[in-house]
C-alpha positions in Angstrom: 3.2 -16.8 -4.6 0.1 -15.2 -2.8 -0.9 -12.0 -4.4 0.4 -9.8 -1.8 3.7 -11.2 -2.1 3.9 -9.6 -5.4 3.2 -6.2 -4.3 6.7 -3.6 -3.9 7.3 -2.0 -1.0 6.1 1.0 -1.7 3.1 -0.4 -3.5 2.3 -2.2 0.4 3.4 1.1 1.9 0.4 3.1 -0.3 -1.9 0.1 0.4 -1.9 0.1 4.2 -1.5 4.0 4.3 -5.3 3.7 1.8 -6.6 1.6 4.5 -5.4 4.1 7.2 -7.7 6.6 5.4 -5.0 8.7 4.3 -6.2 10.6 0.5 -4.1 10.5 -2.4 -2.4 13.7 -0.9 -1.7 12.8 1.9 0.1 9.9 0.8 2.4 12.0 -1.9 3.2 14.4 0.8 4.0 11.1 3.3 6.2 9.5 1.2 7.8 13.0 -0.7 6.4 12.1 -3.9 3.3 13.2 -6.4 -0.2 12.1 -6.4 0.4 10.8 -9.7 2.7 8.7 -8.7 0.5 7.5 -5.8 -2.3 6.9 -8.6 0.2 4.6 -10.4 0.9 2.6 -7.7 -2.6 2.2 -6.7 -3.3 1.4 -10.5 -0.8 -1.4 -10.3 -1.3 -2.3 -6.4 -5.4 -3.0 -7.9 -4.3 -5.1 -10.9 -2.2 -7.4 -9.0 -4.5 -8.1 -5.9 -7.8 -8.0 -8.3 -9.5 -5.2 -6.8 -11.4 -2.4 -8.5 -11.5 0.5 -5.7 -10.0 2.1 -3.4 -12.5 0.6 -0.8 -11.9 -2.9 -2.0 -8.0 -2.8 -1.4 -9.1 -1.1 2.3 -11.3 -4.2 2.6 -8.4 -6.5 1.5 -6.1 -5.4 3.7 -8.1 -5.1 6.7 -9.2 -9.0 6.1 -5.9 -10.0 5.9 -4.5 -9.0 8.8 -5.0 -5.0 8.7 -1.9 -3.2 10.7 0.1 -6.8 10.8 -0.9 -7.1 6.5 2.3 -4.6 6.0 4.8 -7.2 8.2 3.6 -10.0 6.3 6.6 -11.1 4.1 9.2 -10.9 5.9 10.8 -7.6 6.9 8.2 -5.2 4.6 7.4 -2.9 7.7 11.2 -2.3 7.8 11.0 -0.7 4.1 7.5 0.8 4.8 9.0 2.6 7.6 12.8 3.2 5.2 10.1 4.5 2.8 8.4 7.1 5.2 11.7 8.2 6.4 13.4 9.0 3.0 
């Protein structure tokens, strides 16, 4: 199991949204939830892919595939975008 593939959906969704260069804010208001609770996923999004920043997950995702990193896994940009819309 690559580390990616043990990300949630919504922890992929904050991810690719981080390397968009949305802020912590911008997120919560995106996905109708609490900075906090975008902190938390970021805190558990580092600690399974090994990264220490928020500019190390943006350099994560954009070397593995960037836009297309979210659609990795079979059917991810489908909850991304289920996510967004809720």
């Amino acid at each position: 199991m690559t580390p990616r593939e043990r990300l949630t959906p919504k922890e992929i969704q904050v991810a690719t949204l981080v390397w968009q260069g949305l802020t912590n804010r911008e997120i919560g208001k995106l996905m109708s939830t609490t900075e906090q609770v975008v902190k938390n996923h970021l805190r558990s999004t580092f600690d399974k892919l090994g990264v220490w920043s928020r500019l190390e997950l943006a350099m994560y995702v954009a070397s593995h595939g960037g836009s297309k990193w979210a659609d990795d896994g079979g059917g991810t940009g489908a909850a991304m975008q289920r996510a967004a819309s809720a």
